[in-house]
N, C-alpha and C positions, 0 to 999 in steps of 0.2 A: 505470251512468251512460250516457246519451244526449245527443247533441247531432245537430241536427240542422238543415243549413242550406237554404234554399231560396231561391228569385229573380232565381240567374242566369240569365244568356243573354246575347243579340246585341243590341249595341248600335251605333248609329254611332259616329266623334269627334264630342264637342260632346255626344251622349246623355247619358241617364240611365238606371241601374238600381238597384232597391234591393234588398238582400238582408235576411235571415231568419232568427233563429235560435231556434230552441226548445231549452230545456237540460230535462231528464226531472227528477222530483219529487224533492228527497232530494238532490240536487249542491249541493254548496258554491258559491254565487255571492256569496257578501257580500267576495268582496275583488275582485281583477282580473277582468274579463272583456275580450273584444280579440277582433281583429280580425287575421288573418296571410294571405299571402300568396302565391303562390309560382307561378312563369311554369317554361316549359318549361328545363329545363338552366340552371337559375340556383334559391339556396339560398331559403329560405322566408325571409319578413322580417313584421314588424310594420308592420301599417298606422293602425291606430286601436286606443285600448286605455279606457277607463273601470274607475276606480278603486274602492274601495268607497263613501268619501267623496262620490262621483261627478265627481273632475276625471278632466278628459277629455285626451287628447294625442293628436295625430297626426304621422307621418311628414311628412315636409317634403316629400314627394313628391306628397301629397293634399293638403296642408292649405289651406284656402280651399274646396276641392269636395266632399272626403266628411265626413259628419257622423252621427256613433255615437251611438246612444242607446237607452238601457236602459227598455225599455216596463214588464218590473216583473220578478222578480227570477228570472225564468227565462228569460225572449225579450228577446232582442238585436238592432238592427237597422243595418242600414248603407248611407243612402242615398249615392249614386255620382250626382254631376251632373260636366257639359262631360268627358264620360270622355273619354280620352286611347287612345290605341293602344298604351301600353306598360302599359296598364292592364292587357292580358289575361293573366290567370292563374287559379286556383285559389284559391277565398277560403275559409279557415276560420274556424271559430268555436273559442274556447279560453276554457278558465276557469282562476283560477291555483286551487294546493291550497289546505287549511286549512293546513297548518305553512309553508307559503311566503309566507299573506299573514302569520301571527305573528308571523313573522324581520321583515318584511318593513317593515309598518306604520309608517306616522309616521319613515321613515329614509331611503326608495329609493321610485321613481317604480315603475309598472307594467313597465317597461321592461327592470324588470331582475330578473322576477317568474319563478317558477319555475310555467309552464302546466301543468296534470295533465292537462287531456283535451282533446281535440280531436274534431270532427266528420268526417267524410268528403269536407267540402268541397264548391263547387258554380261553377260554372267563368260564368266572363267573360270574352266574348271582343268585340272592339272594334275595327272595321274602318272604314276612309277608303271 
């Protein structure tokens, strides 16, 4: 498995960036796929997450600016407008397993999905 994100950089406040993700041939994507996070000395969080069904949820942190969407069943993308300076972190790509979305299905949101792979992330950083 590969995941593979790309897009960041430097942005202003009030910018925009989008990011990227390609998941490799052969990875389970038909349940959760998402969007995580995570800034310097603070723990990684969910930012935006699309289902297999395709509903989408986002953190109350972004919602109204970024917006996830599943281009087809391998790339992932997440555009970033009016970004914020507490935006800068570390964004990853994440797929949930086959036995996570199983359990999972028609019961519990993305949110409470058990992710199997991650990418290496690819950094945003967002300055006044």
């Amino acid at each position: 498995v590969r995941i593979e994100e790309s897009g960041g950089g430097s942005a202003q406040v009030g910018g925009s960036l989008r990011l990227s993700c390609t998941v490799s041939p052969g990875t389970y994507t038909s349940g959760c796929m998402a969007w995580f996070r995570q800034a310097p000395g603070k723990e990684r969080e969910a930012v935006a997450n699309i289902d297999g069904d395709n509903t989408i949820r986002y953190d109350e942190s972004v919602q109204g600016r970024f917006s996830i969407q599943k281009l087809n069943k391998g790339t992932l993308s997440l555009q970033m407008n009016n970004l914020e300076a507490a935006d800068t972190a570390m964004y990853f790509c994440a797929t949930e397993g086959y036995h996570s979305h199983m359990l999972r299905a028609g019961y519990r949101t993305c949110w409470s999905a058990d992710f199997e792979h991650f990418g290496q992330g690819t950094q945003v950083s967002v300055s006044s």
